[in-house]
N, CA, C and O of each residue as an XYZ file, in Angstrom:
812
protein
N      58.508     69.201    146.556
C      58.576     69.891    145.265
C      59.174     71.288    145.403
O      59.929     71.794    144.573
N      58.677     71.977    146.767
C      59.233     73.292    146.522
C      60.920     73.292    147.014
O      61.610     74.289    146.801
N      61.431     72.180    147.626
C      62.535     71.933    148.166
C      63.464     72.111    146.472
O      64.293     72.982    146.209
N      62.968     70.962    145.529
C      63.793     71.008    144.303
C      63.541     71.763    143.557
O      64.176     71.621    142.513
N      62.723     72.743    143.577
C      62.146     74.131    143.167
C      63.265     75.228    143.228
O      63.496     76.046    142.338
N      63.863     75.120    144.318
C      64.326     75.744    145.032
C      65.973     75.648    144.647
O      66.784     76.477    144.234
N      66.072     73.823    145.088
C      67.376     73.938    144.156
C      67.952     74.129    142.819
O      69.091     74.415    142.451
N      66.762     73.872    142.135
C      66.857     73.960    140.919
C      67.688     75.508    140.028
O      68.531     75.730    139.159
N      66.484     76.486    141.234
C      66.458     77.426    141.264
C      68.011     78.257    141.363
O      68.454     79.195    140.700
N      68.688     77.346    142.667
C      69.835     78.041    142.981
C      71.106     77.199    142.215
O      72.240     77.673    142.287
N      70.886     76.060    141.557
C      71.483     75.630    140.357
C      71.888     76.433    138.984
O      72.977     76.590    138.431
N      70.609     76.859    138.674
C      70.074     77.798    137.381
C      71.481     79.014    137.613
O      72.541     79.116    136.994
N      70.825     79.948    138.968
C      71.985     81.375    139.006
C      73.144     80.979    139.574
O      73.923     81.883    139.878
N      73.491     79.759    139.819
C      75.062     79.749    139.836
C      75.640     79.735    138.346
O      76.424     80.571    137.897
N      75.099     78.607    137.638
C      75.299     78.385    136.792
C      75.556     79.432    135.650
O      76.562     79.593    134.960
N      74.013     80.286    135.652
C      74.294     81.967    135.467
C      75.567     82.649    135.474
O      76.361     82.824    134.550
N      75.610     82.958    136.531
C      76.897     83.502    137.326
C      78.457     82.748    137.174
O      79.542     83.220    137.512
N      78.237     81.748    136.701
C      79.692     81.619    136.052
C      79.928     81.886    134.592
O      81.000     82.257    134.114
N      78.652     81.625    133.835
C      79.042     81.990    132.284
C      79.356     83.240    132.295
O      80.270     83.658    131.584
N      78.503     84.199    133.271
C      79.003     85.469    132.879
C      80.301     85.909    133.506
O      80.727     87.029    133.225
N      81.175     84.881    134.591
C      82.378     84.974    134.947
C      83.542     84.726    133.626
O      84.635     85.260    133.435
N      82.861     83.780    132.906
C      83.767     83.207    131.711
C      83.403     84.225    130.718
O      84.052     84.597    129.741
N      82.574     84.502    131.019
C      82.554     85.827    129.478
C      83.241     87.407    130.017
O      83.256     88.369    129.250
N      83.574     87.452    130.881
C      84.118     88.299    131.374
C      85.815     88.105    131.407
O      86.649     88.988    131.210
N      85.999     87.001    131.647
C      87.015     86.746    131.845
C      87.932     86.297    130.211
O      89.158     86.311    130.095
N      86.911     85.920    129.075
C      87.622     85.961    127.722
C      86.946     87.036    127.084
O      86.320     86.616    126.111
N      86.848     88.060    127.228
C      86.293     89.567    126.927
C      87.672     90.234    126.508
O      88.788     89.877    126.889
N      87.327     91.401    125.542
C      88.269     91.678    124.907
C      89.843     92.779    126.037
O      91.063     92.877    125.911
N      88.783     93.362    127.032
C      89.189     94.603    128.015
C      90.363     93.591    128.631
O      90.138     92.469    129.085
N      91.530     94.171    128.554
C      92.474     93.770    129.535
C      92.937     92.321    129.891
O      93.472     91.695    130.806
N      92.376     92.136    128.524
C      92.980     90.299    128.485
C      93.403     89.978    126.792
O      93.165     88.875    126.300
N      94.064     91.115    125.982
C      94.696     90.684    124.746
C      95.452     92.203    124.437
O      94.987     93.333    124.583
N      97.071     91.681    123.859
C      97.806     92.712    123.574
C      96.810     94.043    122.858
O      95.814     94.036    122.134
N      97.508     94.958    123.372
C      97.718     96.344    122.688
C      98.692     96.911    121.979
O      99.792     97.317    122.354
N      98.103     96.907    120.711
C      99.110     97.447    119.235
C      99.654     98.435    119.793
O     100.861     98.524    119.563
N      98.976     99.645    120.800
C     100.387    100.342    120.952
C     101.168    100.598    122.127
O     101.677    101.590    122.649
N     101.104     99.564    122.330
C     101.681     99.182    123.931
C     103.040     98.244    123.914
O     103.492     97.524    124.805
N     103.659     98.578    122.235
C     104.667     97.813    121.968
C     104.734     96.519    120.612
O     103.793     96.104    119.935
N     106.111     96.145    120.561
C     105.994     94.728    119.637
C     105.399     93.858    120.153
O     104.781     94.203    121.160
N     105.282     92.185    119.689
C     104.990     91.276    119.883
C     106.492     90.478    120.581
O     107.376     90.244    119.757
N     106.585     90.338    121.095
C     107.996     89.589    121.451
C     107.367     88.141    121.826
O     106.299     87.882    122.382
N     108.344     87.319    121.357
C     107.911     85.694    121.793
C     109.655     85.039    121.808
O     110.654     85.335    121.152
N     109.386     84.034    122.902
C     110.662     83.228    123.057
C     110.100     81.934    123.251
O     109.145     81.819    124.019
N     110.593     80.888    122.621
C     110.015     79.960    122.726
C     111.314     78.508    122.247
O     112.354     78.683    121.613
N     110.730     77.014    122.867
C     111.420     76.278    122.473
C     110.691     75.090    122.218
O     109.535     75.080    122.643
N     111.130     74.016    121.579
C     110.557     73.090    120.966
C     111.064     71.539    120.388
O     112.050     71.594    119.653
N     110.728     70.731    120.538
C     111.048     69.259    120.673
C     110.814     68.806    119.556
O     109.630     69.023    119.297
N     111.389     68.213    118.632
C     110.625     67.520    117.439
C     110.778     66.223    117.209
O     111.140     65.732    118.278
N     110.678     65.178    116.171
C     110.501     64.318    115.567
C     110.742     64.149    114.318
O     110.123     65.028    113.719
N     111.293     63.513    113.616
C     111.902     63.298    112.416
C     110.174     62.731    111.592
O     109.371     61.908    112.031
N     110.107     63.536    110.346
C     108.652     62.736    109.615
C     109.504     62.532    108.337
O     110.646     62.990    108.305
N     109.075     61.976    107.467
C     109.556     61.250    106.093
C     110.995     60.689    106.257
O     111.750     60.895    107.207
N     111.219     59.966    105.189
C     112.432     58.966    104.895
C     113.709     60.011    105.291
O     114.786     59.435    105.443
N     113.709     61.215    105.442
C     115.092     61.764    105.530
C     114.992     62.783    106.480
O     115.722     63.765    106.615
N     113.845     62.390    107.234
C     113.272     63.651    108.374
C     114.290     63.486    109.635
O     114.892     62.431    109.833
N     114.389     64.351    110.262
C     115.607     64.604    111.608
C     114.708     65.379    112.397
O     114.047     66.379    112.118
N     114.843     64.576    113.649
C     114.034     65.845    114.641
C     115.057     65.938    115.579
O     116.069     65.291    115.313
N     115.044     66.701    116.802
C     116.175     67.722    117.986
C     115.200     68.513    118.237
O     114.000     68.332    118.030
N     115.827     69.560    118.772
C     115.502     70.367    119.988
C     116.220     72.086    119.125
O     117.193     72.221    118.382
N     115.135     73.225    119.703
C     115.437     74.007    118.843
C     114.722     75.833    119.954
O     113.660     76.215    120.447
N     115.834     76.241    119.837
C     114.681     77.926    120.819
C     114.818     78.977    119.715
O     115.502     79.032    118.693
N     114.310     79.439    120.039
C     113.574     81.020    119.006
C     113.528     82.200    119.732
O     113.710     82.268    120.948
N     113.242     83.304    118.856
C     113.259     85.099    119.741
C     112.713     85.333    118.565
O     113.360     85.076    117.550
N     111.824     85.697    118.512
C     110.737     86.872    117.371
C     110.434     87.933    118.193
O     110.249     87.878    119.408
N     110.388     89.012    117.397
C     110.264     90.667    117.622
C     109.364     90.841    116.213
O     109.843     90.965    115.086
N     107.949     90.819    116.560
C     107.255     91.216    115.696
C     106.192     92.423    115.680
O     105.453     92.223    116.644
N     105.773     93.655    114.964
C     104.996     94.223    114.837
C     103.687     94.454    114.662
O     103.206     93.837    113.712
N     102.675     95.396    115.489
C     101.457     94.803    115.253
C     101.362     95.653    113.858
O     101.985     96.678    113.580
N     100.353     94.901    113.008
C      99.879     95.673    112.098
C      98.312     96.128    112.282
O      97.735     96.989    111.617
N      97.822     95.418    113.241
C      96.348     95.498    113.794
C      96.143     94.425    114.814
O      96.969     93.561    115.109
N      94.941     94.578    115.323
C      95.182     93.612    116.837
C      95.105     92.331    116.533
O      94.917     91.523    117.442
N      95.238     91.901    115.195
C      95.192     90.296    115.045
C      96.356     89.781    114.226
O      96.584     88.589    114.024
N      97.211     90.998    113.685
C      97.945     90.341    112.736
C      99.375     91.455    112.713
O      99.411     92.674    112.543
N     100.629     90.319    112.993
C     101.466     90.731    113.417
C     102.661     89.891    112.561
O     102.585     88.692    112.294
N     103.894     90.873    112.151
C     104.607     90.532    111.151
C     106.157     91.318    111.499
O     106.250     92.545    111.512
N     107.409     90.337    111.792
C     108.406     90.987    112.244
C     109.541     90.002    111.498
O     109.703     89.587    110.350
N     110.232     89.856    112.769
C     111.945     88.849    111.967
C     111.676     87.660    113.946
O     110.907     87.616    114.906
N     113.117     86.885    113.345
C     113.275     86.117    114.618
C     114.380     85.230    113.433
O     114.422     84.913    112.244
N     115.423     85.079    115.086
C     116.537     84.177    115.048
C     116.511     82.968    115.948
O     115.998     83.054    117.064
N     117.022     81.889    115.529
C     117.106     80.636    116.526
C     118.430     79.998    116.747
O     119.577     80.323    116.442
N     117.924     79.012    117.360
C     119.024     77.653    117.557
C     118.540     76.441    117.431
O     117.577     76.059    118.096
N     119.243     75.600    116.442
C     118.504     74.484    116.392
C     119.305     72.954    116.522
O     120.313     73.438    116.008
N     119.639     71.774    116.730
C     120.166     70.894    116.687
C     119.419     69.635    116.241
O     118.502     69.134    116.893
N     119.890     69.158    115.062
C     119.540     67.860    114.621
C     120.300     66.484    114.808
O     121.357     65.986    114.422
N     119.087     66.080    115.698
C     120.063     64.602    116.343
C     120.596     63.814    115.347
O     121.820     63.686    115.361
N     119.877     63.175    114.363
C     120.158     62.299    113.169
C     121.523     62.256    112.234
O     122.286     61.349    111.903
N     121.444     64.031    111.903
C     122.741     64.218    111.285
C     123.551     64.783    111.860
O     124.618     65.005    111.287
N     123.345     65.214    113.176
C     124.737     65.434    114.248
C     125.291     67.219    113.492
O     126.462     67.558    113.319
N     124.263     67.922    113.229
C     124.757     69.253    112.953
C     123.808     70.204    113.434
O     122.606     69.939    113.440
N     124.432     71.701    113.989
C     123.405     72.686    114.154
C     123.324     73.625    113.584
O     124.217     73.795    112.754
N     122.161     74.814    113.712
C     121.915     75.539    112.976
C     121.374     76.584    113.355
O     120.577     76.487    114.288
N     121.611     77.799    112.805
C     121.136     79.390    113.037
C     120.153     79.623    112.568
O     120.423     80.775    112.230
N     118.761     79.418    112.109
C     117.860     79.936    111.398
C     117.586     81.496    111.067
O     116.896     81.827    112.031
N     117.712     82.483    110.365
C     117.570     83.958    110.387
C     116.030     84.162    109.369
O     116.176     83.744    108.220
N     114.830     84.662    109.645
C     114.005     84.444    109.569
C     113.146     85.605    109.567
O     113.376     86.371    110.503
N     111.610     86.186    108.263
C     110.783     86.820    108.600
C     109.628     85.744    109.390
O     109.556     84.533    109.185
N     108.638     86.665    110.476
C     107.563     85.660    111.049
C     106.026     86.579    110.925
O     105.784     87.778    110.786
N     105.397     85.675    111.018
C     103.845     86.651    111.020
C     103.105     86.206    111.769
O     102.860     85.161    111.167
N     102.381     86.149    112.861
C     101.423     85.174    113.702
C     100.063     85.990    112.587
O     100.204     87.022    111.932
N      99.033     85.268    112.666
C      97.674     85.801    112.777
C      96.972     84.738    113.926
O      96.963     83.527    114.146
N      96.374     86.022    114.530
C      95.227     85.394    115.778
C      93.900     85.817    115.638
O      93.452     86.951    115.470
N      93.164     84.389    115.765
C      91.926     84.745    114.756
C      90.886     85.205    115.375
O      89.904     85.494    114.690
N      90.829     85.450    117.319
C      90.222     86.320    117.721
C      90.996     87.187    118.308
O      92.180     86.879    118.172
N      90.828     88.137    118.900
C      91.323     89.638    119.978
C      90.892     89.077    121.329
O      90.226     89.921    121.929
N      91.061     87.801    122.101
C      90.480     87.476    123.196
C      91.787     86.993    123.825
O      92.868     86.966    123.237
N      91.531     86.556    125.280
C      92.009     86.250    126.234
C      92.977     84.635    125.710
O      94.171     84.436    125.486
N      91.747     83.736    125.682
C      92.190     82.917    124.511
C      92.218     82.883    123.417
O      91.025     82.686    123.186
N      92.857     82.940    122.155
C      92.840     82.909    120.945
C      93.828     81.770    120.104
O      95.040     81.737    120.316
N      93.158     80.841    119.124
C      93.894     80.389    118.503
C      94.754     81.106    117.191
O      94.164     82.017    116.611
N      95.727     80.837    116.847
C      96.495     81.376    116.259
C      97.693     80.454    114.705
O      98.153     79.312    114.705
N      97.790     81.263    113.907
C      98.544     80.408    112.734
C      99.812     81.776    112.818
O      99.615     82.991    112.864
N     101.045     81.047    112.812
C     102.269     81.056    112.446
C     103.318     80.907    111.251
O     103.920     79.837    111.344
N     103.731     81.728    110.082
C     104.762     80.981    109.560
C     105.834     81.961    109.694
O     105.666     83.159    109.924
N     107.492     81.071    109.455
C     108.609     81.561    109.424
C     109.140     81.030    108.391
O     109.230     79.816    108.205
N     109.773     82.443    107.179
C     110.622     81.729    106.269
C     111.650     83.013    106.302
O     111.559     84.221    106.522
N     113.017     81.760    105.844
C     114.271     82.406    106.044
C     115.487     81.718    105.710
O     114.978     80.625    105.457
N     116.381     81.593    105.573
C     117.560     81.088    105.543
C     118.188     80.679    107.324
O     117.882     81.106    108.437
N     119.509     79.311    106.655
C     120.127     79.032    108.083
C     121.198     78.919    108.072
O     121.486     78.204    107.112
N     122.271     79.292    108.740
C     123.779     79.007    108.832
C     123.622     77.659    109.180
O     122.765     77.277    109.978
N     124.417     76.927    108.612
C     124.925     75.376    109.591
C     126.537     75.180    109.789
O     127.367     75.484    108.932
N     126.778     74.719    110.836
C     127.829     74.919    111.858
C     127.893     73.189    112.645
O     127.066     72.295    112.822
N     128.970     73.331    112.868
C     129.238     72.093    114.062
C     128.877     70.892    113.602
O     128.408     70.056    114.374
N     129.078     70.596    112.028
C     128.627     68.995    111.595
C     129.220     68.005    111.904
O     130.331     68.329    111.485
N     129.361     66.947    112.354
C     129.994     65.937    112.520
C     129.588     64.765    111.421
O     130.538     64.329    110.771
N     128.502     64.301    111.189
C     128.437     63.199    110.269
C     128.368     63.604    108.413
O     127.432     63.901    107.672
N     129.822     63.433    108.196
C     130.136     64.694    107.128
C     130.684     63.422    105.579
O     131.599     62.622    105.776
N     130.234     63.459    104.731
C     131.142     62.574    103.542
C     131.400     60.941    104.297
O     132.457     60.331    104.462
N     130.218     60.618    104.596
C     130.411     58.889    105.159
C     129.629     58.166    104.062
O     129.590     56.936    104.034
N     129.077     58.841    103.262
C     128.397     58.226    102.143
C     127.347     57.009    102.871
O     127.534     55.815    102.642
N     125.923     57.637    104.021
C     125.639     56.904    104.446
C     124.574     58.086    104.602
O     124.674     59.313    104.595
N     123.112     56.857    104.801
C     121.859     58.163    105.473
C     122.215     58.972    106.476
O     123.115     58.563    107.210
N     121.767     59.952    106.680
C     121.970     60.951    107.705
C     123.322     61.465    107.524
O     123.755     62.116    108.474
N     124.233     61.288    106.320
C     125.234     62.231    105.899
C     124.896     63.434    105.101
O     124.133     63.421    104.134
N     125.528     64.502    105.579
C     125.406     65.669    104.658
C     126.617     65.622    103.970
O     127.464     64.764    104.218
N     126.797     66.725    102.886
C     128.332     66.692    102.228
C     129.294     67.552    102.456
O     129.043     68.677    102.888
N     130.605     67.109    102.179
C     131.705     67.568    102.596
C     131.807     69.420    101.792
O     132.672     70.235    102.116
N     131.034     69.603    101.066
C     130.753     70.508    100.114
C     129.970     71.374    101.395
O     129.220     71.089    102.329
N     130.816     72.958    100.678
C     130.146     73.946    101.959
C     128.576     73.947    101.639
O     128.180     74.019    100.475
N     127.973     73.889    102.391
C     126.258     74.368    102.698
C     125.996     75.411    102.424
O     125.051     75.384    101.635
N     126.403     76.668    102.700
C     125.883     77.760    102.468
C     124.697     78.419    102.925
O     124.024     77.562    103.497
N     124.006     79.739    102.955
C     123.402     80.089    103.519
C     122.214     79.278    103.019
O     122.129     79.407    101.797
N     121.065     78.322    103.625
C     119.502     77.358    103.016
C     118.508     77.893    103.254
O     118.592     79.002    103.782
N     117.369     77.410    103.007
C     116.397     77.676    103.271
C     116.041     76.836    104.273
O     116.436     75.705    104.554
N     114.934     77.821    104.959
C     114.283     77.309    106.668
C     112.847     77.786    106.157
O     112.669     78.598    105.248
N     112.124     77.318    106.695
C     110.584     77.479    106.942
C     110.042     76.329    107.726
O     110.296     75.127    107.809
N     108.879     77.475    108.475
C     108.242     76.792    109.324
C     106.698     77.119    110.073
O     106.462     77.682    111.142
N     105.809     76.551    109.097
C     104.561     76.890    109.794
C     103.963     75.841    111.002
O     104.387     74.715    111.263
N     102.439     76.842    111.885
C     102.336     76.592    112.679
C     100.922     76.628    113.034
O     100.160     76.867    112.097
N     100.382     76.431    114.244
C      98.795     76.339    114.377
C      99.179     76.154    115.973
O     100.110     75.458    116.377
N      98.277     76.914    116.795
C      98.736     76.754    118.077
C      97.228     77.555    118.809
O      96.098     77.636    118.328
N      97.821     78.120    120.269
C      97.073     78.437    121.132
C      97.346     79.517    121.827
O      98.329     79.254    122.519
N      96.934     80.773    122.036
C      97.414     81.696    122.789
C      96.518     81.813    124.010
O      95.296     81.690    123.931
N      97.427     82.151    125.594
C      96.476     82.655    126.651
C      96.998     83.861    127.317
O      98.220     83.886    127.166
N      96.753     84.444    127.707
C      97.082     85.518    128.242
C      97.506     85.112    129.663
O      97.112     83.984    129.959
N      98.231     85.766    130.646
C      98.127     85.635    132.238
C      98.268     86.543    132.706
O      97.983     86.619    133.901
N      98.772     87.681    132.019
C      98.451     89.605    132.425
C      98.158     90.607    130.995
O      98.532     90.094    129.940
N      97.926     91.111    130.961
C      97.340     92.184    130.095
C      98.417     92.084    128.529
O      98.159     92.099    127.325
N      99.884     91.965    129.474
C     101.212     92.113    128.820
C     101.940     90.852    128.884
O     102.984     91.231    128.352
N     102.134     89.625    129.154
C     102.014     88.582    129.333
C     101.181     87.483    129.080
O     100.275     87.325    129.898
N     101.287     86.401    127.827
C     100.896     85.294    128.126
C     102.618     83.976    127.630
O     103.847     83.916    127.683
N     101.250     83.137    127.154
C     102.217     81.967    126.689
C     101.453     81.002    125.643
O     100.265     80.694    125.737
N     102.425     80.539    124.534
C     101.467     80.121    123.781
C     101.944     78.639    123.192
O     103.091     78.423    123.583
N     101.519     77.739    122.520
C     102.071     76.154    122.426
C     101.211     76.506    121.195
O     100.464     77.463    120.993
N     101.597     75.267    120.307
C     101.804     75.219    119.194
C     102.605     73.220    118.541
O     103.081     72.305    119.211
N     102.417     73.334    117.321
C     102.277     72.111    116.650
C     102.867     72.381    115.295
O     102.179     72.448    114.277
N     104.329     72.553    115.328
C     104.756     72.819    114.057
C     105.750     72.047    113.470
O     106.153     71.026    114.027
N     106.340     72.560    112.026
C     106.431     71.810    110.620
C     107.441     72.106    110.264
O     107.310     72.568    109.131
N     109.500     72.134    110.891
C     110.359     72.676    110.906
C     110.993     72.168    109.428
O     110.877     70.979    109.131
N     111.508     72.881    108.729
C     111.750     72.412    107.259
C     113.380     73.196    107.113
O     113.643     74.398    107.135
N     114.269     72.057    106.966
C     115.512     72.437    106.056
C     116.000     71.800    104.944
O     116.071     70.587    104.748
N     116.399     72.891    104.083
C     117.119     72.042    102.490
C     118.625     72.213    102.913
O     119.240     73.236    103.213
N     119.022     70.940    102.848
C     120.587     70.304    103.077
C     120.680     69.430    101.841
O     119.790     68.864    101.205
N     122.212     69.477    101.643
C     122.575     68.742    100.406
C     123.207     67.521    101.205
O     124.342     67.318    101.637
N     121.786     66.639    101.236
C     122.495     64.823    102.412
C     122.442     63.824    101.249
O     122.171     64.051    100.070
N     122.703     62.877    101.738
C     123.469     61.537    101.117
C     121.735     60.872    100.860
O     120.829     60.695    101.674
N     121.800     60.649     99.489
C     120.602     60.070     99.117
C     120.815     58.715     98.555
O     121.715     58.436     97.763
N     119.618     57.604     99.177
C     120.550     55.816     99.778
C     119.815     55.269     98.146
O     119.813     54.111     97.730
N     119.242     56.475     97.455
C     118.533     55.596     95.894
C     119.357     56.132     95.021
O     119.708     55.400     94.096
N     119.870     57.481     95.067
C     120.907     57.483     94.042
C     122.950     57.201     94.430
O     124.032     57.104     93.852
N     122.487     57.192     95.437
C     123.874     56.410     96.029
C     124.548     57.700     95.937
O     125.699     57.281     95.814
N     124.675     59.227     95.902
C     124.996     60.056     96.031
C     124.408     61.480     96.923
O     123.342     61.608     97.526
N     125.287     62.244     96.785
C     124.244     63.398     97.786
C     123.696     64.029     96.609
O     124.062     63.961     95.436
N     122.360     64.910     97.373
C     121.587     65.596     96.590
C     120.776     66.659     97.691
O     120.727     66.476     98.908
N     120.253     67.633     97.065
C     119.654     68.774     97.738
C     118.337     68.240     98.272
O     117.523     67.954     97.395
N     117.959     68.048     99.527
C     116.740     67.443    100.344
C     116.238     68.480    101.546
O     116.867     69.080    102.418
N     115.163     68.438    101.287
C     113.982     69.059    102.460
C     113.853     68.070    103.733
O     113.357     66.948    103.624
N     114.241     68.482    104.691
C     114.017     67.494    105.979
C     113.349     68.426    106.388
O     113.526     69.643    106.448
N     111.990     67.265    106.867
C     110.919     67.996    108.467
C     111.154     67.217    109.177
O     111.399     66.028    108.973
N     111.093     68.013    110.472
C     110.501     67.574    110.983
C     109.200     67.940    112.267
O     109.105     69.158    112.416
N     108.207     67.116    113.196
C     107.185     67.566    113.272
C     107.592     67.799    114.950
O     108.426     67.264    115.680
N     106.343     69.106    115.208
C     107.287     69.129    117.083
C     106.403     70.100    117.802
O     105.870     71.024    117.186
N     106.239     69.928    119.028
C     105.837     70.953    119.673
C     106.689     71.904    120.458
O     107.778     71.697    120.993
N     106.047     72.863    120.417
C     106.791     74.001    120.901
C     105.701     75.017    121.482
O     104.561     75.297    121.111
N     106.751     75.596    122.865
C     106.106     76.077    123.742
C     106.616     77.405    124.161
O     107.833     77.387    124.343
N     105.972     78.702    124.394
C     107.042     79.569    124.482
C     105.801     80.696    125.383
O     104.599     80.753    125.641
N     107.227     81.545    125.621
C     106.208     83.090    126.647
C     105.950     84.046    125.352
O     106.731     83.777    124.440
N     105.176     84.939    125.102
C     104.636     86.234    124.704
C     104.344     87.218    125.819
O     103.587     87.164    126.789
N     105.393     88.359    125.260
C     105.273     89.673    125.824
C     105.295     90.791    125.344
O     105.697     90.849    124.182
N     104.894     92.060    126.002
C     104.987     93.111    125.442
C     106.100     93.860    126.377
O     106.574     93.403    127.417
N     106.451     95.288    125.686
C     107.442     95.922    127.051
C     107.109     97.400    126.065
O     107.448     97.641    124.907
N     106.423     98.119    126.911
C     106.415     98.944    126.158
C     107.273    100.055    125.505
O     108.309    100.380    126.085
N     106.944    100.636    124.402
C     107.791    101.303    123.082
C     109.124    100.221    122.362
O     109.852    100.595    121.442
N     109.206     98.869    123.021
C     109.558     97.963    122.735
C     109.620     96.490    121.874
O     110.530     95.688    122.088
């Protein structure tokens, strides 16, 4: 009895001794940005999937330069690159962004949106009068948006990296197969994306 007394015992303060390793270690000191230790900078890239009848997914990277406004909520611009396999065209997204992170910790989950307009460039499947055609008619500057829900971790004070589960949205004027003509359409599509967060300071 006093043998498992004993272990029990030295079970108990290990056990101890790591929660308070983990609470130390997602504690606020030296494990989540400092508002004035610079912007928010994030680079990130992301894989998607085509969702609904006219959805297109590709491959797409990002650069946000955002500001803190307080240690949870941060609001700047960001430009991308994006390519849609389906309709064989790419695109510039130009964009305001805002993260909110809903704790000040080491780990913190976090919500994302970006809205903005997109150049499109480099179309190939153009006036075929077929799904996944856009029209021969210039595009013009569209609308982009894109919210998000993700994960932030830190790996230095000034350094982490964060993943995410988002909802890439463009209005293109594509070939619609019920009215047998083109028309102005919202394509998502759904994707993960993975990227670094940094700071540099006065930066």
């Amino acid at each position: 009895m006093e043998v498992l007394y004993r272990i029990r015992e030295k079970v108990l303060t290990a056990i101890i001794t790591i929660l308070f390793a983990l609470v130390a270690m997602t504690g606020k000191a030296q494990t989540s940005f400092d508002p004035e230790e610079g912007c928010l900078n994030v680079i990130d890239v992301s894989y998607a999937r085509g969702i609904g009848k006219y959805g297109d997914g590709g491959i797409s990277a990002n650069y946000l330069h955002e500001k803190f406004i307080n240690e949870r909520f941060t609001i700047g611009a960001g430009i991308g690159y994006s390519h849609h396999k389906n309709y064989d065209f790419s695109a510039i997204p130009v964009y305001l962004s805002t993260h909110y992170f809903f704790i000040d910790r080491r780990f913190s989950p976090f919500v994302n949106l970006r809205v903005g307009g997109f150049a499109l460039f480099n179309a190939k499947n153009v006036g075929t009068n077929e799904k996944y055609s856009i029209s021969k008619e210039k595009q013009g500057f569209s609308l982009f948006m894109s919210p998000s829900v993700g994960i932030k971790m830190h790996i230095t004070p000034n350094v982490g990296i964060m993943a995410s589960i988002c909802d890439d949205t463009y209005l293109i004027n594509a070939f619609d197969t019920n009215k047998n003509d083109y028309s102005s359409k919202l394509i998502h599509d759904l994707g993960i994306n993975v990227g670094v967060c940094f700071q540099i300071k006065g930066w």
